[in-house]
N, C-alpha and C positions, 0 to 999 in steps of 0.2 A: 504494500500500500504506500503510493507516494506520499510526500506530505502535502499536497491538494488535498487528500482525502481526510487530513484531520479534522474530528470532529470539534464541531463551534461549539462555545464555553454555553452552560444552559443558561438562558435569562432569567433571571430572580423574578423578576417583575412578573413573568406569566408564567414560570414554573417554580413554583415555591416549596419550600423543605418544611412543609406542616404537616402533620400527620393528620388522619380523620379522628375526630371524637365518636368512640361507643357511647358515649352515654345521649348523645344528641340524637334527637326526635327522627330525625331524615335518617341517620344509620340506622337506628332500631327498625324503621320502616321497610329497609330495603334488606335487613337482616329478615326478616319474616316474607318478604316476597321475593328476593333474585333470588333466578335458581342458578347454584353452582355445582359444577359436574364431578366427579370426583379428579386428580391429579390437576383442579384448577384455581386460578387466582384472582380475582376480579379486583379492579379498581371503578372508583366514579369520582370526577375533578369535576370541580366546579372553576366555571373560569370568573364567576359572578363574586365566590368567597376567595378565589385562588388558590384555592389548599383540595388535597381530599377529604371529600365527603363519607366515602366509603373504601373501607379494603377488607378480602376475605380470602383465606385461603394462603397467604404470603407465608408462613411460616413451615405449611408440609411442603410448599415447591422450593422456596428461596431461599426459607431457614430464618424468614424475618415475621418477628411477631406485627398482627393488625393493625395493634396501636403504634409501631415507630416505625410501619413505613411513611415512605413518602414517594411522588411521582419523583423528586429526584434522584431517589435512593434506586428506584425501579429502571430508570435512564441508566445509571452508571454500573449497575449492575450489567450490563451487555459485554459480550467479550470484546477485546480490542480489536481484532478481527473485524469484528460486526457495528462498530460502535456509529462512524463515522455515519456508515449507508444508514445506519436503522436512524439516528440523528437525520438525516437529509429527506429521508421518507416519510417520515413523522410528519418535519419542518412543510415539505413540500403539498401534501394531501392535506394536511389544515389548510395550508393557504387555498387552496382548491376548491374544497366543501365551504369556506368562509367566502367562495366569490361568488357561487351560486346564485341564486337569487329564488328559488322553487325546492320543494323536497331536501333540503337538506340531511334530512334526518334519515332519510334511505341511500345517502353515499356512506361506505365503509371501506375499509382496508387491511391485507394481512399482510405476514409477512412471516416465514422460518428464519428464528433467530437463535445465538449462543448466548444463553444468559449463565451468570455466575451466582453459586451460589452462594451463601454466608458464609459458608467451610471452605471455599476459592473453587470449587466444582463446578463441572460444564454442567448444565443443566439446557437440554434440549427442547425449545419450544414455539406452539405455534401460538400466533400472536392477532390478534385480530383487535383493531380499536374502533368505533362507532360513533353516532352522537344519538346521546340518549334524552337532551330535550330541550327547546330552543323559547325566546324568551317571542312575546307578543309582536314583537320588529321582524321575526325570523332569525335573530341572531343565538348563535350557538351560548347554550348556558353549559349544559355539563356536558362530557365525554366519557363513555363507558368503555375500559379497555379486558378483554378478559385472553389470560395466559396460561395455556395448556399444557404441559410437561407429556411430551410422546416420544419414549424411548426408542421406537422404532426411528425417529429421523435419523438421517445419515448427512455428514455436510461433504462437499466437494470444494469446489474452490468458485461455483456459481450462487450468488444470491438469491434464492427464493420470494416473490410477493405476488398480490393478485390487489384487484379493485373491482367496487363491486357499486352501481350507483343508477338514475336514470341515464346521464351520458356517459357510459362506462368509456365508450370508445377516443371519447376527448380527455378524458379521466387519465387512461391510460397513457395517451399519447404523452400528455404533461409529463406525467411520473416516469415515463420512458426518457425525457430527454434531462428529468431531472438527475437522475440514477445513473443515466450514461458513462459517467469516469469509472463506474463500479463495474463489473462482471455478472450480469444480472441476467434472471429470466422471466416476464409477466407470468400470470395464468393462462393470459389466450394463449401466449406463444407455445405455452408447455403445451397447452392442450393441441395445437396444430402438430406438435413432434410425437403424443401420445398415438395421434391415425396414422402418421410416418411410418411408426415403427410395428405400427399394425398389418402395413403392406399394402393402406390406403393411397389412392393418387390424391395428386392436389383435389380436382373436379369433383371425386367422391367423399374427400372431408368437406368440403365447400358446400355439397348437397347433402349431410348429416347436419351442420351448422348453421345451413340455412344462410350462407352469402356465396359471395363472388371467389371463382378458381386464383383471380388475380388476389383478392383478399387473401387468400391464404398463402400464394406466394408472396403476399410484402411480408407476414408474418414471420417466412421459412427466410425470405433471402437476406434480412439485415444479421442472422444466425452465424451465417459462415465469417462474415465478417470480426464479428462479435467473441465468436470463439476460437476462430484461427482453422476451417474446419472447411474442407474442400471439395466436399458433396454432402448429397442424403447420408449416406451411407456411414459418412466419416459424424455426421452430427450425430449421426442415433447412435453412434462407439462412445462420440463424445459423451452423451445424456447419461446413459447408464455408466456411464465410468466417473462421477461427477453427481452420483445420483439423483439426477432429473427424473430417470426415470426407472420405475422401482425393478 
């Protein structure tokens, strides 16, 4: 990782080192209604109080008890490795769902990350943050992040995310040119390599997917590039060697 790629110091001013209170009405609230899965971690930020509102589950993934996390305990917990991109991803997809102007609340984002635990352990996880409720202007009040510990991931030396929204397609575009210095894969693009390596053509992933043969070749052809990779043939060795693809 050059040093472009170091990650920006976190801002105080909108990421704050407060933990949520148990004893406050909003936690107890959402202590009886969100449901969490087991091996999962939830948080909920208010950007209105600037602290967490909520945390559950941080101490069986992370090793950190409810009451002393904090969003930016949760931030620098990230391997170094992964620090910089999941910083730039974060950064990038707020600013995104913040431009909108309709539905905000149905854009979200993942992303496979190496997070660290209190003990200095890799802890493998998939990462998904949302916005769970916006104030009477449409502007974003709190963000729901929930982090799932799945032993089965494997990392390569490719980035994993996905975006999920009404314009997922501009969504993506942004986050692709955002991401770009890193070694990264979207969902679509995984998903155009998973029919690849099925012995699909372009034409007949494109008529599963429901777009155009040319859509799936912009998907496939910025790949070779991308990963140094000089056919089909050599991408789908690449994916599985790199665990793109299981």
């Amino acid at each position: 990782m050059n040093k472009s790629n170091k990650p920006s110091e976190i801002d105080p001013s909108i990421v704050t080192d407060l933990p949520a209170n148990p004893e406050s009405s909003s936690y107890k609230q959402y202590k009886r209604s969100l449901l969490r899965f087991p091996d999962e971690a939830v948080y909920i930020y208010s950007f209105k109080d600037k602290k967490l509102i909520y945390a559950d589950g941080w101490e069986e993934t992370l090793g950190f008890k409810d009451d002393e996390i904090t969003l930016q305990t949760i931030i620098k917990q990230t391997d170094p490795s992964y620090a910089a991109f999941s910083h730039e991803i974060n950064a990038k997809t707020i600013d995104f769902i913040l431009s909108r102007k309709t539905g905000i609340k149905n854009y979200s984002f993942s992303v496979e990350l190496k997070k660290i635990h209190k003990n200095g352990t890799m802890v493998p996880m998939e990462v998904k943050i949302g916005i769970l409720s916006v104030d009477e202007n449409g502007l974003v009040n709190d963000i729901i992040g929930r982090f799932r510990v799945n032993r089965n991931l494997h990392f390569g030396i490719v980035m994993r995310y996905d975006v999920q929204g009404p314009d997922k397609e501009e969504f993506e575009k942004v986050i692709n040119k955002a991401v770009q210095k890193f070694l990264t894969i979207s969902g679509k693009e995984k998903e155009a390599i998973v029919y690849v390596a099925k012995g699909f053509s372009f034409k007949e992933i494109a008529d599963i997917l429901g777009v155009s043969a040319s859509a799936i070749e912009k998907r496939i052809q910025p790949l070779y590039k991308r990963f140094n990779v000089k056919n089909l043939t050599h991408l789908v060795s690449f994916a599985y060697e790199n665990h793109i693809l299981p």
